[in-house]
RODO-2510 file (C-alpha; in nm, 4 decimals, decimal comma):
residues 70
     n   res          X          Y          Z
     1     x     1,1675     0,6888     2,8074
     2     x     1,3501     0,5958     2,4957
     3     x     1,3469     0,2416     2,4232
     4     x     1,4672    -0,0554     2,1370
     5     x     1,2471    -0,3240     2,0374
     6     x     1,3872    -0,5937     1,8601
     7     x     1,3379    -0,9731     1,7815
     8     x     1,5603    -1,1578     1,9165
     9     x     1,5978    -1,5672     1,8735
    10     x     1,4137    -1,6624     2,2142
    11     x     1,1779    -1,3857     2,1751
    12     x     1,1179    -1,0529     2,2277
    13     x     1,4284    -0,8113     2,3719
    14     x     1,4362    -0,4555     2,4854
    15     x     1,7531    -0,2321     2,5312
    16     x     1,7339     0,0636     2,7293
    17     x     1,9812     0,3607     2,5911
    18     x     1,9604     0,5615     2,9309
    19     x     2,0452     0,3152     3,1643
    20     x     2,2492     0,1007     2,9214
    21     x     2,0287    -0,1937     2,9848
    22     x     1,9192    -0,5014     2,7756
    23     x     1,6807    -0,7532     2,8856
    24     x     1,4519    -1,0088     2,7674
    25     x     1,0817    -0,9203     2,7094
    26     x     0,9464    -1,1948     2,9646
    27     x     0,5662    -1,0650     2,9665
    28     x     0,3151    -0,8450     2,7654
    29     x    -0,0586    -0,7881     2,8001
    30     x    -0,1409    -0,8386     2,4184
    31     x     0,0599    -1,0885     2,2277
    32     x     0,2107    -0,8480     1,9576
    33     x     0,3335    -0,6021     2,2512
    34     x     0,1487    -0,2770     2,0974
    35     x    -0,1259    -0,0841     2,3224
    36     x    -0,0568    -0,2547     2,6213
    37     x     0,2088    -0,2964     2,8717
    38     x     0,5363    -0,5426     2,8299
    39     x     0,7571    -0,6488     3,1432
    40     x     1,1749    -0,7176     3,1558
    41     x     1,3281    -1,0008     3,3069
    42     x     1,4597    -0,7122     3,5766
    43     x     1,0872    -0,6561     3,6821
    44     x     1,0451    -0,2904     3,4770
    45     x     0,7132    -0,2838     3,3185
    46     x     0,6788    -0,0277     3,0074
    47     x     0,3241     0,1113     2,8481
    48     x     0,3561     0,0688     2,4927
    49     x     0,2149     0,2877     2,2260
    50     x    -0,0766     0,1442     1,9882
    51     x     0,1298    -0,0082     1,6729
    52     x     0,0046    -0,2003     1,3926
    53     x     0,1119    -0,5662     1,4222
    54     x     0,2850    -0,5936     1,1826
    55     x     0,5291    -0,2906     1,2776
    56     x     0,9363    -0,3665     1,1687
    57     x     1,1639    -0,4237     1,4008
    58     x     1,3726    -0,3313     1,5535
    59     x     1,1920    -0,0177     1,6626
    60     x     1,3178     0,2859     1,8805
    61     x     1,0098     0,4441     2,0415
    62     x     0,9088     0,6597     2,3583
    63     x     0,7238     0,3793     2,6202
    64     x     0,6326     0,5377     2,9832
    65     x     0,7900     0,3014     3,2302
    66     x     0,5052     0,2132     3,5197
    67     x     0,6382     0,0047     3,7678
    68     x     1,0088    -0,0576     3,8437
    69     x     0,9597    -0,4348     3,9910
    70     x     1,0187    -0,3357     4,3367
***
């Protein structure tokens, strides 16, 4: 699933063009958000792709969505 990634001024924020959805990055496995997984404020958790660190955002990338927060 198509995602943006961008830095936003309380953190991390990721819009969703398919389901015209923006929320707030509120957990990741690895601090810099690249090779593990993040999770929305809704509850959807995304697998992100291994990225340098030091990657520019914001970033539009494929992430495979894992759990749906239900």
């Amino acid at each position: 699933m198509k995602i943006t990634i961008r830095k936003g001024t309380n953190g991390f924020e990721a819009y969703v063009p398919k389901k015209d959805l923006e929320e707030p990055v509120t957990a990741s496995e690895k601090p810099d958000l690249w090779g593990g997984w993040i999770e929305l404020a809704n509850g959807w958790r995304f697998e992100m792709p291994d990225m340098p660190a030091e990657t520019p955002l914001p970033l539009t990338l494929d992430a495979r969505r894992i759990s749906t927060g239900d």
